[in-house]
C-alpha positions as MATLAB code, in Angstrom:
seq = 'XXXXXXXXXXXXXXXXXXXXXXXXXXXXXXXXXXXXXXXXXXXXXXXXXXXXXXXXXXXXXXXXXXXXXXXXXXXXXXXXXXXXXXXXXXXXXXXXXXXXXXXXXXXXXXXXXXXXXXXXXXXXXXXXXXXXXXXXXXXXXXXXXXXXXXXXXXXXXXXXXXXXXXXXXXX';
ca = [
     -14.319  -16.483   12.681;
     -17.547  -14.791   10.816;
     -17.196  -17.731    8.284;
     -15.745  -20.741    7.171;
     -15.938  -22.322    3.518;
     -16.652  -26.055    3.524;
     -13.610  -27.191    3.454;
     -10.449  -29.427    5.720;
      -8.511  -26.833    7.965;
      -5.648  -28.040    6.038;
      -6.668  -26.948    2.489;
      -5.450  -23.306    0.956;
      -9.290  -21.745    0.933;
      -9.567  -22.357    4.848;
     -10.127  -19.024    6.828;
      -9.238  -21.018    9.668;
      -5.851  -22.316    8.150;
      -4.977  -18.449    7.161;
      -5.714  -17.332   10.468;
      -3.770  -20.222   11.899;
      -1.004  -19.138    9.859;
      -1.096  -15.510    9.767;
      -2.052  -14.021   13.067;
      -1.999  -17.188   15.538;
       2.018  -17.264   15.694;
       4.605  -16.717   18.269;
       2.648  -15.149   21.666;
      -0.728  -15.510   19.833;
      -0.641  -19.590   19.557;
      -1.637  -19.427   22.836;
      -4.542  -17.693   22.093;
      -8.495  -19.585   22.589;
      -9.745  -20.231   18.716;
     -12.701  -21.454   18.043;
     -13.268  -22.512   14.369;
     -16.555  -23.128   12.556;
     -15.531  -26.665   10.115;
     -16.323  -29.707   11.785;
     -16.064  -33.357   11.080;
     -19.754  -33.598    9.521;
     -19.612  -33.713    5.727;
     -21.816  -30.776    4.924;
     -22.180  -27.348    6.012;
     -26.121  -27.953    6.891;
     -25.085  -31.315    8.863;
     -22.091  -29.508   10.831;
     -24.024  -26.197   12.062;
     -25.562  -27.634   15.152;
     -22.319  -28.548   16.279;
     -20.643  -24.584   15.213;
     -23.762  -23.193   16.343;
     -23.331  -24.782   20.060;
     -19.627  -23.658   20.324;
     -20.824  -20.054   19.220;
     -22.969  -20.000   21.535;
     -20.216  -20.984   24.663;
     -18.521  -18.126   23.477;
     -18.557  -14.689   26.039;
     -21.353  -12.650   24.385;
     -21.347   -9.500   23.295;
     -18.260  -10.218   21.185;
     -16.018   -7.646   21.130;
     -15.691   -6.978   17.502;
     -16.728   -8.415   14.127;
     -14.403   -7.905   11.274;
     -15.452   -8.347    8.213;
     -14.853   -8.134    4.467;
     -16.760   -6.840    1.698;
     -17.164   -8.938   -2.001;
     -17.118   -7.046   -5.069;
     -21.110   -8.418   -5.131;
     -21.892   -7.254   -1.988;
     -22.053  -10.354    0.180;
     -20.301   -9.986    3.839;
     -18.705  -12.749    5.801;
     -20.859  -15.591    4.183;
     -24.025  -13.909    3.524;
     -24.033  -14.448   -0.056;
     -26.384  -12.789   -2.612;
     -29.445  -14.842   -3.604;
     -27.454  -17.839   -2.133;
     -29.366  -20.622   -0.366;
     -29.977  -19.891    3.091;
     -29.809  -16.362    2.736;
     -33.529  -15.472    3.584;
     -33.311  -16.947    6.922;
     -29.938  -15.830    7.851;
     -30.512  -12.297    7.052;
     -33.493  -11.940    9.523;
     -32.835   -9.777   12.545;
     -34.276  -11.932   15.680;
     -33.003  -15.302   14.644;
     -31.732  -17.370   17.657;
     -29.231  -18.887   15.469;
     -25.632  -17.138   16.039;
     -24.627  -19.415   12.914;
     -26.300  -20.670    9.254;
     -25.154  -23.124    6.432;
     -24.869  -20.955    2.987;
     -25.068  -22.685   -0.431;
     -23.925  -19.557   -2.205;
     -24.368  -19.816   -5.927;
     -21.164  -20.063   -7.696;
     -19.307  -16.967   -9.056;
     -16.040  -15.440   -9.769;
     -16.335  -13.923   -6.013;
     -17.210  -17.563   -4.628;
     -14.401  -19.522   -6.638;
     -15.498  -23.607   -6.387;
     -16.199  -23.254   -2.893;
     -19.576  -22.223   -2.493;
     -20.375  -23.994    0.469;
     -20.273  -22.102    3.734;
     -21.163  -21.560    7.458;
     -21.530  -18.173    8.915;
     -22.580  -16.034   11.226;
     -25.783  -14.974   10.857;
     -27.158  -11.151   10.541;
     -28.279  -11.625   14.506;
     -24.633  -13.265   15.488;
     -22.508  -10.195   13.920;
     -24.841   -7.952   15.872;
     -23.843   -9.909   19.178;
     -20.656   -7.514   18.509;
     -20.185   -4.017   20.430;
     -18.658   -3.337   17.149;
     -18.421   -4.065   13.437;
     -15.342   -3.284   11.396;
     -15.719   -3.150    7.508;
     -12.329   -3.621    5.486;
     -11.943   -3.816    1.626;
      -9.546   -2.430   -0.933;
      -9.923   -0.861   -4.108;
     -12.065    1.471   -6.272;
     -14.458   -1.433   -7.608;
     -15.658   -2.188   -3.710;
     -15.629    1.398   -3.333;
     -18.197    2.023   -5.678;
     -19.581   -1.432   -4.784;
     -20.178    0.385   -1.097;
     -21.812    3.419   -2.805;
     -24.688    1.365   -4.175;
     -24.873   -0.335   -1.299;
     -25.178    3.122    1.105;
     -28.540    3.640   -0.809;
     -32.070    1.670   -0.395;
     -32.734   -1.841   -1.778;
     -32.506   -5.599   -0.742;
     -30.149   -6.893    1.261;
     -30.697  -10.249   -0.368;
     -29.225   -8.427   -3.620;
     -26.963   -6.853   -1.017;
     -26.548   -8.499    1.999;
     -23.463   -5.817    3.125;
     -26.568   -3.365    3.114;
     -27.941   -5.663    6.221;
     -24.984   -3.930    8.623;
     -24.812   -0.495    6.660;
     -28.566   -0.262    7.389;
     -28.740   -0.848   10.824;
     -28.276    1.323   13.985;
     -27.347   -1.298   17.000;
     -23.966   -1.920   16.302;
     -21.681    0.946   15.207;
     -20.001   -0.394   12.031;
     -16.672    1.455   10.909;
     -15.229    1.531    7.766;
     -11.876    1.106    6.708;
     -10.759    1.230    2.650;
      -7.531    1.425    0.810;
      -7.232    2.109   -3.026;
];
């Protein structure tokens, strides 16, 4: 996972739970998962715990896939949200940061969050963008051009030239 709302693996906004349900099926249960929610009651108190499982994990990953919000963030990097600052710089050691994101239409009630940070996606050999429709599109126009990534944080991987990042859209 890139991120995780704050929330049981049981409950409906879980990435974990989707991916669980969606892609971890029939000759994929077997599959190694590691997930980012942990017992600890916050997503500041649990990332020690995420971060040292990241950091077990074969590096470089293989691929990051991530989305694209209709304000710009990426996985969890959230604009303006709590935690952003520190998440977004490039030579962090942490693979993984708690997120208070402020809340929005985009964030729905769950605005707390762990994810990777800016230096864990570019552990990846490769970064894969996905979003539909013509509001991200033009979304990802702004975001091609100069400004903050803490307005932006999507512009943190569109701006960068370790990782190649592809794009894939649908209308």
């Amino acid at each position: 996972l890139v991120d995780e709302r704050w929330v049981d693996q049981d409950h409906a906004a879980s990435n974990e739970a989707l991916i669980k349900r969606t892609l971890l099926i029939n000759n994929a249960k077997v599959a190694e998962f590691t997930g980012m929610k942990n017992a600890a009651k916050t997503a500041a108190a649990g990332q020690v715990e995420t971060e040292t499982l990241y950091r077990k994990l074969p590096q470089p990953f293989s691929l990051a896939i991530v989305g694209m919000g209709a304000d710009g963030h990426t996985a969890s990097l959230f604009p303006q949200a709590k935690g952003l600052s520190d998440a977004l710089k490039r030579d962090s050691e942490n693979l993984t940061a708690a997120i208070a994101a402020k809340q929005s239409e985009v964030t729905g009630p769950n605005t707390e969050r762990l994810t990777l940070t800016l230096a864990g996606l570019l552990k990846a050999e490769r970064i894969i963008i996905l979003f539909t429709g013509e509001d991200k599109l033009a979304v990802f126009g702004e975001a091609q051009k100069p400004g903050p990534a803490e307005d932006m944080p999507i512009r943190a991987l569109l701006h960068q030239e370790d990782v190649p990042v592809e794009l894939y859209w649908a209308p």
